[in-house]
N, C-alpha and C positions, 0 to 999 in steps of 0.2 A: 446568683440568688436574687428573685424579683422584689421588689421594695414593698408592694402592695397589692391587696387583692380585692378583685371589684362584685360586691353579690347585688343581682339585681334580678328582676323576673321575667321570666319570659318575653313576653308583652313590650318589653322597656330592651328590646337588642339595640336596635337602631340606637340610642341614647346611649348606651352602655358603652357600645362600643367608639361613640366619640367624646364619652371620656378615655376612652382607654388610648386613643391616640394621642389627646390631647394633654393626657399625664405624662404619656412618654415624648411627646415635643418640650412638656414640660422636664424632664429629665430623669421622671422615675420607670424602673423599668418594673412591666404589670402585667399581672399572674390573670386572667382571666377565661372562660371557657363553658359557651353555650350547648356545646356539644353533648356533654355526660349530665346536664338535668336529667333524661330519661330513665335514667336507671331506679329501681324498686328502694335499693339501698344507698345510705350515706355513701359515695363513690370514696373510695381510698387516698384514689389521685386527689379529690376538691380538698377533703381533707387534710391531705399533710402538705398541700399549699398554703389553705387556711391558717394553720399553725403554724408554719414557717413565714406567713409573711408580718412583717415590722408596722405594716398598716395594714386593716380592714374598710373598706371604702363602701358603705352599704346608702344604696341607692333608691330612697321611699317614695312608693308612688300608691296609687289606691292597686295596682296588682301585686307589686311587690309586701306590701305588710297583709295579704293571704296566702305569701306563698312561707311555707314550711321550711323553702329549704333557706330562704332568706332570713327567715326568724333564728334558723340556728345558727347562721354564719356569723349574722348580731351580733347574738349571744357569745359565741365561742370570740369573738372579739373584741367585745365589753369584759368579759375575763379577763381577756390579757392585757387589756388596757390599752389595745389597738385599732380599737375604736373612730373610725372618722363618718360620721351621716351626713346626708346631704337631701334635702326634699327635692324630688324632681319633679313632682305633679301634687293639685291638692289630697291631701287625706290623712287621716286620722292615725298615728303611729302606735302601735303597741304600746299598753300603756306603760310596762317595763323599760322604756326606751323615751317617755314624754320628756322628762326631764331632763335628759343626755342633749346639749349644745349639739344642735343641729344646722348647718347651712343651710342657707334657700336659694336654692338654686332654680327655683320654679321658671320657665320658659328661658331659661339659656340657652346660649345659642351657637357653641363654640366661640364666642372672642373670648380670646385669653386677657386682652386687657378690661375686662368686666369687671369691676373692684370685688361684687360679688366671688368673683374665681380667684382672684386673687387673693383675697382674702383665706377662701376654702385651702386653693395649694398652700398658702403657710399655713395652716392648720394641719395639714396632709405634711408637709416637712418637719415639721416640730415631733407630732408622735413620731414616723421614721426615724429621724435622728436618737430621738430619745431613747427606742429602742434598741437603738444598734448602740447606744450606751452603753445601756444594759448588758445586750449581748456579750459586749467586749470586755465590763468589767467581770461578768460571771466568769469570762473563759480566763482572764487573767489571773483569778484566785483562785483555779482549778488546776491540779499535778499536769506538770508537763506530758504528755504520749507521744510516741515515737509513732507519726502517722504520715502517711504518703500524701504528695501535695494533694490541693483538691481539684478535681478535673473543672475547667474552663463551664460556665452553664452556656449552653444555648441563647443566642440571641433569642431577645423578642422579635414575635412576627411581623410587628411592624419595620423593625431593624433587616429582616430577610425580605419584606416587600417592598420596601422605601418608601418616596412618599414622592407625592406634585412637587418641583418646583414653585417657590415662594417668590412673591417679589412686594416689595413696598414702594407706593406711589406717592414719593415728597412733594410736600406743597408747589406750587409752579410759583413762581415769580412776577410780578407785573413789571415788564420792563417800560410803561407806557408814564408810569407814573400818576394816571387819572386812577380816583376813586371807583369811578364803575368798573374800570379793569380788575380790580383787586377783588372785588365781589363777583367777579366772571371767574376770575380765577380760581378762589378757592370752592366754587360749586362745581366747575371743569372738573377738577381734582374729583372732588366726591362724584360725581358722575361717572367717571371713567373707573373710579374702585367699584362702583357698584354695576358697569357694564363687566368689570374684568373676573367679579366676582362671580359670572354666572358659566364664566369657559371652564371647559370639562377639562382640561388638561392643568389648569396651574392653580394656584393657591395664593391669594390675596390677603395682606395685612387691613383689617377695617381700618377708618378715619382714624378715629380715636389711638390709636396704637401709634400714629404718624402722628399727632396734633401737636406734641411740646416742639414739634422741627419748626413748627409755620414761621417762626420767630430768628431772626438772626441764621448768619453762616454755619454753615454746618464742617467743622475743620479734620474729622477724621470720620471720613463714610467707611472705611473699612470696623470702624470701634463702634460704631450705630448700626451695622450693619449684623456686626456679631451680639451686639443685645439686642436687636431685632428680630436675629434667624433666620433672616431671609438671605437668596441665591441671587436675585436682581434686585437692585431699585431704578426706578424711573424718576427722572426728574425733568424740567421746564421749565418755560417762561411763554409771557402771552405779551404781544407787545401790536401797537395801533402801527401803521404804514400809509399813513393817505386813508382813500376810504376802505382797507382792507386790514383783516382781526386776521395775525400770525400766530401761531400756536408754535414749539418749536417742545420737540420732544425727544428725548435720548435717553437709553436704557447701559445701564453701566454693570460692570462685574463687581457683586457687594465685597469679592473680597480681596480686589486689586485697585479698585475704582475704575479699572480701564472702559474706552467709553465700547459698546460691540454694535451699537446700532443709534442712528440719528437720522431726524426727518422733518419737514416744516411740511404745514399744516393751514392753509389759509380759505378764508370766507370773507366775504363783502359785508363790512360792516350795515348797511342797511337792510340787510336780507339775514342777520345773524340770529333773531330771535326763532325763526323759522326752521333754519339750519343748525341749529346747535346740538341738536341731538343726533342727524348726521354726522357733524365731526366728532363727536364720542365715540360715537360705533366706529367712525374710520382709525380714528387714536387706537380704539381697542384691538381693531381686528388685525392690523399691521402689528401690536406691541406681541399680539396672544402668536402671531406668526412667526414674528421674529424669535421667541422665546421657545417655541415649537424648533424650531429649526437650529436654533442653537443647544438645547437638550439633545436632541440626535446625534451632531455632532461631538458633543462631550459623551456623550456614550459609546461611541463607536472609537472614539480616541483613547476611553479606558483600559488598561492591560488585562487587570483582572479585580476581585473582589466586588462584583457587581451586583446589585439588589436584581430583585425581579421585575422593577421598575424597571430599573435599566435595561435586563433584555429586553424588555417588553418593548421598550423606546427602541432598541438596535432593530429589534423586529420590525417598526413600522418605518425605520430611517430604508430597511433593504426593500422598501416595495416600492422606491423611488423609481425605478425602471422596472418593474415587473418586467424582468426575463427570467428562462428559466434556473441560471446561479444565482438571483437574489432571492426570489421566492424561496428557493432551498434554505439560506442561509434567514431568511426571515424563519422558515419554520424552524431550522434548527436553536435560533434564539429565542422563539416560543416555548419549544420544547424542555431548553434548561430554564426559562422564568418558571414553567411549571414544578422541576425536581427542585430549585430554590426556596420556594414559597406555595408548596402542594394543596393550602386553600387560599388562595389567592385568585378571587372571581377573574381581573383582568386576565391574569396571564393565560387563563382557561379560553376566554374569550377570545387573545391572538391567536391561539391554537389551535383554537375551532376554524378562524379567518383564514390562517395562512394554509390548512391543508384544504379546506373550501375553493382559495383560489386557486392554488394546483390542481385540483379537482375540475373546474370550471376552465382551466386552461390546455389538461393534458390528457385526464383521465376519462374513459369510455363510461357511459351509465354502469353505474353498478349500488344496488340501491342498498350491498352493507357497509359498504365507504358511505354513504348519503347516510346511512344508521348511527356509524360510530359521529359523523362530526354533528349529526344531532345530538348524541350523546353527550358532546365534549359542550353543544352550547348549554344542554340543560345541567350541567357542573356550573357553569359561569355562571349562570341566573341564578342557581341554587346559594352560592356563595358573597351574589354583588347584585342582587335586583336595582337596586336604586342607583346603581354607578352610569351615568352618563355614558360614558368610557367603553363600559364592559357593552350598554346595550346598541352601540354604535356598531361595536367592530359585529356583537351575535347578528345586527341587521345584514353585515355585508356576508358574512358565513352565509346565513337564508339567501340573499341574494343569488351569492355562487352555486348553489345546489339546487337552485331552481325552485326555489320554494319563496316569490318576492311578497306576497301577501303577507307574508310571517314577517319577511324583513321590515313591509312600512308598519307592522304593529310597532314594533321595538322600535325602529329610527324615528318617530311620532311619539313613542316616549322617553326615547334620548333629548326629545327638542323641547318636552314639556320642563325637563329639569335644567336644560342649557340650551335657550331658546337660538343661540345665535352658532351654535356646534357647530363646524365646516365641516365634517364628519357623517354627521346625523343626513343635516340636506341632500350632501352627496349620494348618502345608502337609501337616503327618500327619493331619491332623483332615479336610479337605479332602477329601485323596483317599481315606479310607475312607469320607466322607458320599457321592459319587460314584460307591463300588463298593457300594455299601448296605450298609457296616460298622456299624449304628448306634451300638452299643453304646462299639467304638475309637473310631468317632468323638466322641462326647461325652468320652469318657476323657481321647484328647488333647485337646480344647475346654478340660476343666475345669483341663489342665498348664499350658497355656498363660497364661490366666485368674491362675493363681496364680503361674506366673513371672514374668509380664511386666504385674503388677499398674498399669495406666493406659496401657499400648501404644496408638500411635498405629491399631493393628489393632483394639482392644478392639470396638468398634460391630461391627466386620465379621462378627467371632468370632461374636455373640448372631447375626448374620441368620445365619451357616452352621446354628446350632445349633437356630434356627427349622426351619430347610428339612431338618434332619433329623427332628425330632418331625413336621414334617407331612407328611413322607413317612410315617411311621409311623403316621398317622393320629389321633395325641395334640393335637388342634389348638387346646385350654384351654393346653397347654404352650409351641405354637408361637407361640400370643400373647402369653404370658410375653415369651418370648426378644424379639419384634419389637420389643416394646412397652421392653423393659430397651435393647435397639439405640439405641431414639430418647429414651431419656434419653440415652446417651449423647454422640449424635449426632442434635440434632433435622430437619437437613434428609439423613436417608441414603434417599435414594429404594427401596435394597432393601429396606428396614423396609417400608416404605409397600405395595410390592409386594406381601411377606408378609402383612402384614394383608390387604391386599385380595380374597388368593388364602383365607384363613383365614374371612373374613366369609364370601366367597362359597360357599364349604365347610357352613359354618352356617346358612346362607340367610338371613343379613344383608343384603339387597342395596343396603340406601341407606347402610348404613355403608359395604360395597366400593366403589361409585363415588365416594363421600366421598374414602377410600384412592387412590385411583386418581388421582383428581385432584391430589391431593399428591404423588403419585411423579410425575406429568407437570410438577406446577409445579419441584418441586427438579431434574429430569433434565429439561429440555426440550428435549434433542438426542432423546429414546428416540422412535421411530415405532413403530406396528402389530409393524413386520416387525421390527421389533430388539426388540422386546417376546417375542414368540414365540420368536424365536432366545435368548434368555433362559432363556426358560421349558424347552425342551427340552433345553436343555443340562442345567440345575439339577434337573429335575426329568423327564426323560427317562424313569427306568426306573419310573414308576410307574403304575398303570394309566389313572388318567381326566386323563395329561399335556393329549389332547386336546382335554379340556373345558376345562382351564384356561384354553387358548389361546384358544379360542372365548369365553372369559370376556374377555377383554382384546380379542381386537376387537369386539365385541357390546358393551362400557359403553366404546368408545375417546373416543367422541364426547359422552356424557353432562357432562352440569354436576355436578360435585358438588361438596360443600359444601371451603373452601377455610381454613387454619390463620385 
């Protein structure tokens, strides 16, 4: 049974629905649903939610007091006494409703430690409780019935989609013991909350919610950790060395304490005013990596009861080698975040991705494949426009299907909302290497690179950046790149590919079928004909595409030399 039910207008979803998350990290669980506005009639479903639920949570803005249907959810919960308003915007309230003790919630902004919100959720807790008083004392003075248990309700959606990993960033420490460190430090701190607050993948405790810690040891992180709600916290110290400013940072598990990642951190005190906004971005973009890559693995290590979070997460952990059994197993954990959480813009979004890349890697043109995973991206937009996340991966979908003009809309407005994505740059990297942008291309390669310092994408990055220098004709550079690819990734068969295309360019030819051989041993699903389909797609607009091809079935069968 949901605790409470949210009436707000149209106009006001976006709002609406981060109360609706934000009641249920608060702990209630919440009836809400933008969907059945449309109908001619009071819907039956709003209805007997409305009256079933222990709280009415009605949400005033100048759209919502014309709309109709909000006037009467009100009302049917000023009846009951279940009553909680909240002003979300300026405007004039029914005048039936002036008088009714109303929160002002005007320009909030999701922090839950807003004393304003606070205030409101105990307002929100007291009617609930009260009611479920009620409830239980009516049923307790009512004839016993002989009735079968009651069936278990359905999680809430949020509960089947999960949520970002949280982490809290504790004050750092001045190990130096000068006063200006201590002013370095606690503005370090709010810097790096507010770089970490803009990645698309986790979720940040504001200052304020961290501020009673600044003070004194903190002797049980796992019990600050659980009134907190957070999955990580971060903590530090900043300490002098001669003429050099150490930063030292380490990311702990909230509910072990155990330490999972640590790193120092140093700048030339003379050159620090200069630099300080680089080490933020480096603090950040290693903390947002490492967190990245430790959520993969706690999902892949889970047995079962998974959100759709989590496949979604399994799904991008299996594109770590794009060969052809991870892409499978990528799409097939797309495909249950989808039956998990059936409106859930991301997982829509992996779905579209991972059969996009299979697509892009196996399948011959066929433009009603090209149709459905249109299909599948305009479900994700439909459901998540404003997600980072979602419009990241829609970029790489467009990407793979040959459509990269679509993809830099979207990846340009993944960066607008999370300026620093390693994501986004990437699928922007992409699709200017594709429209023969070279220059954007390597620009975003290099953003990428530097945000998302150890991405499970990083190998991918060097082959994109490869096949742009060798479109270019820079082929000492595209060796670089291939060759930096398979340190990092020694079995990525596109590395191998590049090299091979690079040798034969050079008129190496016993190093190429060397190369060749190695991209057939790590890929052993690629044929002749998916080789070429490859090749034209990557490397289409360039002029001698067709000799390359002719390279690759002409040494397909050759012996060459093997790791």
């Amino acid at each position: 049974m949901h605790d409470l039910f949210i009436s707000y207008g149209r106009a006001d979803e976006p709002l609406a629905r981060q109360f609706a998350v934000t009641l249920e990290q608060e702990g209630f669980a919440v009836w809400w649903d933008e969907t059945l506005r449309s109908g001619d009639t009071y819907d039956e479903v709003i209805e007997a939610a409305l009256r079933q639920a222990p709280a009415v949570v009605v949400l005033w803005s100048a759209t919502s007091v014309q709309s109709r249907w909000v006037r009467s959810e009100a009302t049917i919960g000023d009846r009951n006494g279940a009553l909680v308003p909240a002003m979300i915007a300026p405007c004039e309230r029914p005048i039936m409703f002036e008088l009714t003790q109303t929160a002002d919630l005007t320009g909030w902004n999701g922090d839950r430690e807003d004393p304003r919100w606070r205030s409101f959720v105990g307002d929100v807790r007291l009617v609930v409780d009260r009611r479920r008083q009620q409830v239980g004392a009516a049923a307790s003075s009512a004839p016993t019935l002989a009735v079968p248990p009651p069936v278990a309700p359905a999680p809430p959606p949020q509960a089947r989609e999960g949520s970002l990993p949280s982490l809290a960033v504790l004050p750092f420490k001045n190990r130096s013991g000068i006063e200006d460190d201590e002013v370095f430090a606690i503005g370090l701190v709010e810097d790096i909350i507010d770089a970490m607050s803009q990645a698309a993948e986790l979720r940040v405790l504001s200052s304020s919610a961290i501020a009673r810690f600044r003070q004194g040891e903190i002797a049980d992180i796992e019990a600050m950790a659980r009134g907190l709600g957070v999955r990580y916290i971060l903590e530090g110290n900043v300490r002098r060395r001669m003429s050099i400013l150490r930063v030292t940072a380490q990311l702990l598990d909230a509910k072990s304490g155990t330490i999972l990642w640590t790193q120092k951190f140093e700048r030339p005190l003379d050159e620090l005013a200069e630099l300080e906004e680089e080490l933020v971005t480096e603090v950040a973009a290693h903390l947002n990596s490492q967190v990245n890559r430790l959520e993969m693995e706690r999902a892949l290590r889970k047995p079962d009861n998974l959100t759709a979070w989590e496949m979604v997460t399994r799904a991008m952990a299996n594109y770590r080698q794009i060969t052809a059994e991870t892409l499978m197993l990528a799409l097939q954990d797309a495909q249950k975040a989808v039956e998990i959480a059936p409106t859930y813009g991301l997982a829509h979004a992996m779905l579209a991705d991972a059969n996009a890349t299979i697509y892009m890697h196996a399948v011959p043109d066929d433009p009603d494949t090209v149709a459905k995973i249109n299909a599948e991206i305009g479900q994700a937009l439909a459901l998540d426009a404003e997600n980072p996340l979602v419009l990241a991966h829609v970029a790489e979908a467009y990407n793979y299907i040959g459509q990269p003009r679509d993809a830099l809309i979207y990846a340009k407005r993944a960066l607008e909302r999370s300026p620093n994505f390693g994501l986004a740059h990437y699928n922007a990297g992409i699709a200017h290497a594709l429209l023969g942008n070279s220059r954007e291309a390597l620009e975003q390669f290099e953003l990428e690179i530097a945000g998302a310092p150890g991405a499970h994408t990083q190998f991918a990055t060097y082959v994109w950046r490869g096949s742009v220098h060798l479109r270019d004709g820079n082929h000492g550079q595209a060796r670089e790149e291939y060759s930096h690819a398979l340190q990092l990734n020694h079995t990525s068969a596109a590395a191998y590919l590049g090299l091979f295309l690079v040798d034969m360019l050079e008129g190496n030819v016993e190093d190429g079928r060397a190369n060749l051989a190695r991209m057939r041993q790590h890929d052993p699903h690629v044929t002749p004909e998916t080789l070429e389909l490859r090749l034209r797609r990557w490397f289409g607009m360039i002029e001698h595409c067709d000799r390359l091809c002719a390279w690759g079935h002409e040494h397909w069968e050759e012996e060459g030399v093997t790791e």
